[in-house]
N, C-alpha and C positions, 0 to 999 in steps of 0.2 A: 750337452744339449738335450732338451726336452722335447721330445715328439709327440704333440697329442693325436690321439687316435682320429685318421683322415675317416673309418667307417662310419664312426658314431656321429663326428661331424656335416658329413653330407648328410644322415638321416636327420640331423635337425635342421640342415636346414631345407631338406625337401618339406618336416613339416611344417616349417615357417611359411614357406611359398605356399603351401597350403592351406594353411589359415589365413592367408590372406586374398590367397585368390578365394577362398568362402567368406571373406568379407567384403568383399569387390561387387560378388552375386548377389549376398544379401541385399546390400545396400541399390542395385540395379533392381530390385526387385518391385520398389517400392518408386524411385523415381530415374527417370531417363540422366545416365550418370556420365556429363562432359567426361574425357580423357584429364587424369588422375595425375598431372608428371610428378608428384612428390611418391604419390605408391607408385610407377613403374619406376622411381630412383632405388626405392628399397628393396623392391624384387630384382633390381638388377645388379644390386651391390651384395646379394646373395647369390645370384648367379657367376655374377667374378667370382665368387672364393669358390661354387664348384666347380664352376670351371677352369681355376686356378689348380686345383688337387687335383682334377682329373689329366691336365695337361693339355684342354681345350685349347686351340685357338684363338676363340673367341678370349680369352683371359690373357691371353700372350700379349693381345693387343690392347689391353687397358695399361695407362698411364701404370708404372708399376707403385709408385709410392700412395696411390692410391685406391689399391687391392688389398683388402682384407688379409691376414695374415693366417696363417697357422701352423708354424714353425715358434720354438723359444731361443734363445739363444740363454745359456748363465752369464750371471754378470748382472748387479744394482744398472749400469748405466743403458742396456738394452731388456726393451722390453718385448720385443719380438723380431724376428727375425726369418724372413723367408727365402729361400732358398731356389730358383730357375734356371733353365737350361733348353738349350736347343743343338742338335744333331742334325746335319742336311748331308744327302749325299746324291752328287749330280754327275752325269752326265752330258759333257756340251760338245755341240761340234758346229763351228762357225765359218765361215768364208766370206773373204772380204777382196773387194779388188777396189785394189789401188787408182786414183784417180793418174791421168797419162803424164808423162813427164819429161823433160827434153831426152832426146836418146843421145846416147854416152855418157849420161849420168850416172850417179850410184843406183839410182831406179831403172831397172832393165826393162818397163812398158813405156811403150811409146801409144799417142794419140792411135785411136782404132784397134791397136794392137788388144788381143785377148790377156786379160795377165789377171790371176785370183792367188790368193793365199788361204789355204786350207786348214785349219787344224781340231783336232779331236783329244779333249782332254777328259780326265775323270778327275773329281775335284769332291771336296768336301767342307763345312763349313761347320764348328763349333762357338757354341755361345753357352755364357753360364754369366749369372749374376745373382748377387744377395746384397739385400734388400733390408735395410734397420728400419727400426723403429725405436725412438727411445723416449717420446710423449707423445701427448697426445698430439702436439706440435711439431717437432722436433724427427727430422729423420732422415735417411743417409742411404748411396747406393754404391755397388764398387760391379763393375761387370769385365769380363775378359774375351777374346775373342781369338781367331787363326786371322792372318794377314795384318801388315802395316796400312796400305790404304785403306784412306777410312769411308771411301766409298763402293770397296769391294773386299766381304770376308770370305771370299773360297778359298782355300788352299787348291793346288793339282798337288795329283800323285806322283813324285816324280824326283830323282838325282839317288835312287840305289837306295830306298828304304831310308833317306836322312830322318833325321826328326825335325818335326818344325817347331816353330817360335809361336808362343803366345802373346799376345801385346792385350795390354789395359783399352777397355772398350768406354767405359765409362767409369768415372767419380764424382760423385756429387753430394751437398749437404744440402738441406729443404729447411725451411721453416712456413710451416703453415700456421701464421698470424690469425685467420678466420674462416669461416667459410670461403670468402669471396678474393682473399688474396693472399696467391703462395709465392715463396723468391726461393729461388734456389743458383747455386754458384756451383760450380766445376765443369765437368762432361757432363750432359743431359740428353735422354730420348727427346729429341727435339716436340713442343707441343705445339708447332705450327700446324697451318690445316692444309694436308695436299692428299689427293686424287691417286695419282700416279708417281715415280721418280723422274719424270723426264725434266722435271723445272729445276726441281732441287732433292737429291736423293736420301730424304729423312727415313727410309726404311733402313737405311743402313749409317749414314754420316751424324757422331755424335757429336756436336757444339759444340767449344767449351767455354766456357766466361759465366755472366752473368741471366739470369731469367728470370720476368716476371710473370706471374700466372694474374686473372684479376675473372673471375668466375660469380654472373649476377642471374637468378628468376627474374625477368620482366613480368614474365605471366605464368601459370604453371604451365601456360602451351609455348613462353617463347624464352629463351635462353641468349645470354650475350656471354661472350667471351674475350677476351683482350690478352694477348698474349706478347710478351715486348723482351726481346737478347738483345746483347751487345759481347759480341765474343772477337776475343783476339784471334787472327787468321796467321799474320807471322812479325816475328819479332826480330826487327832491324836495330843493329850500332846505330847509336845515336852521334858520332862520330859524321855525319855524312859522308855524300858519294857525290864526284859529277860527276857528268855525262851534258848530252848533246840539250838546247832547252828547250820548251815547247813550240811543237807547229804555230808558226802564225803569230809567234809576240817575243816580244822585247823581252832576250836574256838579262841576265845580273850583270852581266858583264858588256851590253849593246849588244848582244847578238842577234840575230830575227833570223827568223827560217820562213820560205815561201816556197811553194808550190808551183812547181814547172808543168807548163798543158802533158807533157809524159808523164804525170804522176810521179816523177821526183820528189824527193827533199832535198833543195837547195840550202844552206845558209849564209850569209853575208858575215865576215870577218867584223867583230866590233872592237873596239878600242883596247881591247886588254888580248886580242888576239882570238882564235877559234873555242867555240865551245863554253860552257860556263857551269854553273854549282846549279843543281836541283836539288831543293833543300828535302823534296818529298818525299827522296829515296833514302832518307835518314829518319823515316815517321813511319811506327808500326801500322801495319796493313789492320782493321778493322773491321769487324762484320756487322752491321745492327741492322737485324732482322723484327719483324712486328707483326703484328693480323688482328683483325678482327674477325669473330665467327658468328655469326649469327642464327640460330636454332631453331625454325618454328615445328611443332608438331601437333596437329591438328588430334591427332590419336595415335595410339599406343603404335601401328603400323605402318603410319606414312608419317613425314619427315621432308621438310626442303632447307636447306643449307646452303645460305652464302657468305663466301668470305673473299673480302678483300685486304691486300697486303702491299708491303712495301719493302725493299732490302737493298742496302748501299754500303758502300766503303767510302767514308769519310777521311778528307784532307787528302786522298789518293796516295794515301802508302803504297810502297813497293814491296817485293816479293822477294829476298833471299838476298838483298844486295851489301857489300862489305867492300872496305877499303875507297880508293881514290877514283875509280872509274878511265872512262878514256874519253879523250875527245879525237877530231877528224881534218885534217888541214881542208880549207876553203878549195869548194868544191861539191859536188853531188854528194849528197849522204843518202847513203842506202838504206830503203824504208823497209827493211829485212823484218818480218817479226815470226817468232814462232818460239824453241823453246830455247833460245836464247839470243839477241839482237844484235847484230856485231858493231852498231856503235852505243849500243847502252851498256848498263855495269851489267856484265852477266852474273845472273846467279850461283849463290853461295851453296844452298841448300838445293831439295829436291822435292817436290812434291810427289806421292807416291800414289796419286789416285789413276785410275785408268785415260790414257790417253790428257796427262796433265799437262796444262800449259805454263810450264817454268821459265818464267819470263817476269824479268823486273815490272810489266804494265798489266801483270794478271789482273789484277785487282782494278784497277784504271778504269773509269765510266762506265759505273755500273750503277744507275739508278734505275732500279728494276720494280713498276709499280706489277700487283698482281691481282688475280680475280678467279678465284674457286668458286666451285659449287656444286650442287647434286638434288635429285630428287630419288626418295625411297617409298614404293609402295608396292602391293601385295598384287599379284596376276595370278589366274586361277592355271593350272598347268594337267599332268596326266593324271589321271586317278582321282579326280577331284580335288588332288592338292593343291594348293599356293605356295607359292614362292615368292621371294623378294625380287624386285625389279630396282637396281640401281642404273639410273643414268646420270652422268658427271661430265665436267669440262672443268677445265683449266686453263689462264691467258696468261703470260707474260708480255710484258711490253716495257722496253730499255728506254726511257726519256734523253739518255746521252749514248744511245748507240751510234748514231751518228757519224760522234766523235769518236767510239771505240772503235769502231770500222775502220777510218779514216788515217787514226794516229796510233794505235795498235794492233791493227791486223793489216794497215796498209791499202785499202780496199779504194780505187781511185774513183767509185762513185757508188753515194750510198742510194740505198730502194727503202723501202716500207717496210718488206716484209725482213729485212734483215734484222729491222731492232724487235722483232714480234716472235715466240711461240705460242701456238697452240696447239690442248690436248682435246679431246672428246672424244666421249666411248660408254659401255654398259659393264655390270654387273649380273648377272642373274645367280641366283641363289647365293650361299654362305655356308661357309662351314661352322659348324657347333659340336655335333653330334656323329657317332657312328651312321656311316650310311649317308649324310649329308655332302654334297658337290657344288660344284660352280664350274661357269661361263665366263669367260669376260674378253672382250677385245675393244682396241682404242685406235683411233689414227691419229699423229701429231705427225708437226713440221716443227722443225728449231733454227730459226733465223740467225745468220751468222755471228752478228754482234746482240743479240737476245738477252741472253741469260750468263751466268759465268760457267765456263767449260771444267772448270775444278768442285763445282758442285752437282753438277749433273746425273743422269742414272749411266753408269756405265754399261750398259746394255743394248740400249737402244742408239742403236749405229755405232757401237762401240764406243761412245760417250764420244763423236765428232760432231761435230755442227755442221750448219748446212746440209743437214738430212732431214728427211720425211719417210713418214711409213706408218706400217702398222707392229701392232702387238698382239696374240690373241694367245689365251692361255683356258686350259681347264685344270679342274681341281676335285681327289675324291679325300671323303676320309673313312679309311679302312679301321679306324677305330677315332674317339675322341682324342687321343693323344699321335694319332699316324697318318699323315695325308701324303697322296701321292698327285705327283703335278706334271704337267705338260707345257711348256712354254717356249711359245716363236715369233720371233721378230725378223722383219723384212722391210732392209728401209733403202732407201737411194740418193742421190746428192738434189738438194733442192735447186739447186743450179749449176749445172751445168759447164767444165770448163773453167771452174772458178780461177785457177791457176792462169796469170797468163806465159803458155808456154807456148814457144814458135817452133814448127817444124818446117825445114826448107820443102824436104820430100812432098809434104801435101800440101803446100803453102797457106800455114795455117798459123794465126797471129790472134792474141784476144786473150778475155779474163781479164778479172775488177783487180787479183792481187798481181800487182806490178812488181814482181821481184827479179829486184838487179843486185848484180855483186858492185862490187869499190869502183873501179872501169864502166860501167853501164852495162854488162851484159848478163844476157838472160842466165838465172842462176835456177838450180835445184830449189822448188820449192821448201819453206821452211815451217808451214803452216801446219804442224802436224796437226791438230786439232781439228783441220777442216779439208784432207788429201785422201779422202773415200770417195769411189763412184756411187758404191752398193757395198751391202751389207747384211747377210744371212747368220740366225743364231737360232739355232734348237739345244732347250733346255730340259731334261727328264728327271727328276727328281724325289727324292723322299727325305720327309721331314719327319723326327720325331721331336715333342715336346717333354720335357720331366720336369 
């Protein structure tokens, strides 16, 4: 492997930057000169690549396959090859208390009753990827990480000095056809456009399937971008599975099921006897995800961005399901859901993300339209400096949450705000540079049936639903490759008693999820996804880049 000299190359291109911002003056000189976006593209695709050698941030977060390289690799079929990495070491200490739950249970808190769960871990997170190039076309990534979910890479430190495991973070092949449209297949840094992790956790969760990139100049002040996946989420025997059939319609078999005023699931015996074939849970779970981004920038400093998106699971594939299933003799069926359904096919596999919902209907009604966006512009600060002023918001909104309430999470009457999250919040400053900080804090709520729980930021309320709160975080950097971080979240159930669980002692009866066992009585809730009152997380941290 060939290493060309990282010295000599930042001096050129410092002098590049400089000949052109002395061409920028000249040419101001003589007439009042609109904002330039073809020259602040080329100033800033020099800025990647030092900021790529230095270890900057700011480089970390460009698309990687479209950072200037300066590594070789030997070998006719690679023509360059770059080489990244990232090192985190945290400190976290969290506390959570458990929403109430019948007493005699396996949950030892009762309504009223005081009950938290405390813990304090030290954790660390590894990242390394490289980066082909093999035309000007043509070109490839392979990245590794600590941790199996893929929407949490900390390790803790922890079982007597074990070693741990590395797992594949990302693979992928690119073909950039032209300026304006790339595809690439495998795992990919997801190129959707989000704010925050609380919708969908694209700072850490890599896709894998297919993507289109599709990147147009409307104006040199306004930019479109189209960006469109379709990634497989889990792969089901095609073999089929029954189980119990949908709420509210005629099984294969005559069955129907209908809704008793207690929020039952009744079914009526049809001709061929109880229960029947759902052919769904024999169809791979799919993800097609999409956006639009929209770009204006009036000048080189200010910037508003909106983008709207869409993301669903078609034909409603199931989640880990295998073999024959069960059905239920006529009578009450238990609308039980959480991470496994006890009259549906339970789960095969496991989903390993934080706080995942392994359940054959994960995937079930999720037509989730969305709407980002931001504004950026410069605020005078102390010393007569400026600074960046980011303000952002984020919406989700489930068009069939409704029905995911209703028929997977059991929920006996739906509201508004359950099919809805939203996020809003600031940025101030960015890091680049030695010496450079930030600001930023956000408030969001996460609607029950919202968003999907297995894509979400596992942080915020510990990736449960039915929370709201805030996040507020600062940030230094002690060099351009070393920042050190501060991060806290505080969030609480957006409603209240969600469980309905009965205590004779305070005679206290209520909550939307009606969870009965086989007999009708009140059972242990099973909603792990959504069984938090409140939720506290302090994050301390340091990052290094290479």
């Amino acid at each position: 492997m060939k290493i060309r000299s990282t010295k000599v190359r930042a001096t050129s291109l410092l002098a590049a930057s400089a000949l052109l911002t002395a061409g920028t003056l000249a040419t101001s000189a003589f007439a009042a000169d609109p904002y330039d976006a073809t020259l602040e593209k080329r100033v800033e695709a020099l800025e990647r690549e030092l900021n790529l050698m230095s270890g900057d941030s700011k480089g970390k977060d460009v698309q990687t396959y479209e950072v200037p390289t300066f590594m070789r690799a030997l070998g006719k079929q690679v023509q360059e090859l770059t080489i990244q990495g990232e090192l985190r070491f945290r400190y976290q200490f969290d506390n959570r208390e458990p929403e109430g739950y019948l007493a005699g249970t396996t949950n030892p808190f009762r309504k009223g009753d005081p009950g938290e769960i405390p813990q304090s871990r030290y954790r660390y997170r590894l990242r390394m990827a490289l980066n082909y190039k093999f035309s000007d076309n043509w070109f490839a990534g392979i990245a590794i990480q600590t941790q199996a979910g893929s929407d949490s890479t900390h390790q803790t430190y922890t079982e007597g000095f074990d070693n741990n495991s590395i797992y594949l973070h990302a693979a992928y092949l690119g073909w950039k056809i032209n300026d304006n449209i790339t595809l690439l297949g495998g795992k990919v840094l997801a190129p959707f456009y989000y704010n925050t992790d609380t919708i969908v956790d694209f700072g850490d969760i890599r896709p894998g399937g297919l993507t289109e990139r599709f990147n147009f100049d409307i104006t040199p002040q306004l930019n479109i971008k189209v960006n469109l996946g379709q990634y497989p989420f889990y792969d089901n025997p095609e073999n089929g599975a029954t189980t119990l059939s949908t709420l509210g319609t005629a099984g294969p078999n005559g069955t129907t099921f209908v809704r008793t005023a207690g929020g039952n699931r009744t079914f009526l015996t049809g001709p061929n006897g109880s229960g029947g074939r759902d052919n769904d849970l024999s169809w791979d779970a799919v993800l097609f995800y999409q956006d639009v981004v929209f770009t204006y920038k009036p000048t080189n400093k200010t910037s508003i961005i909106v983008a709207p998106g869409f993301y669903f699971y078609p034909n409603n594939g199931a989640v880990g399901v295998t073999g024959g299933g069960t059905t239920t003799a006529t009578g009450t069926a238990e609308p039980q859901r959480g991470n496994a359904s006890a009259n549906d096919q339970s789960p095969s596999g496991t989903l390993e993300n934080v706080a995942a919902f392994n359940d054959a209907d994960a995937t079930r009604n999720l037509f989730v339209g969305l709407l980002g966006g931001e504004v950026n512009f410069p605020i005078p600060f102390i010393g007569g400096q400026t600074v960046n002023m980011k303000l952002f918001g984020d919406i989700a909104y489930n068009f069939a949450g409704g029905a995911r309430d209703y028929k997977q999470y059991a929920l006996a009457e739906d509201k508004f705000i359950d099919k809805s999250t939203v996020v809003g919040g600031f940025l101030l400053g960015e890091l680049k540079k030695k010496g450079d900080w930030y600001i930023t804090g956000n408030y969001a709520y996460v609607g029950m049936g919202s968003i999907d729980p297995n894509l979400n930021d596992p942080n915020f309320g510990m990736s449960r639903l039915n929370q709201q709160g805030f996040r507020a975080a600062m940030g230094y950097n002690f060099y351009s490759w070393l920042k050190g971080e501060v991060v806290y979240y505080n969030t609480w159930n957006l409603e209240k008693n969600l469980h309905n669980v009965v205590d004779a002692d305070r005679g206290f009866a209520g909550g939307r999820a009606l969870l009965r066992n086989a007999v009708g009585q009140e059972t242990t809730p099973r909603l792990g996804i959504a069984d938090t009152n409140a939720e506290q997380i302090l994050q301390v941290q340091l990052t290094a880049s290479f």
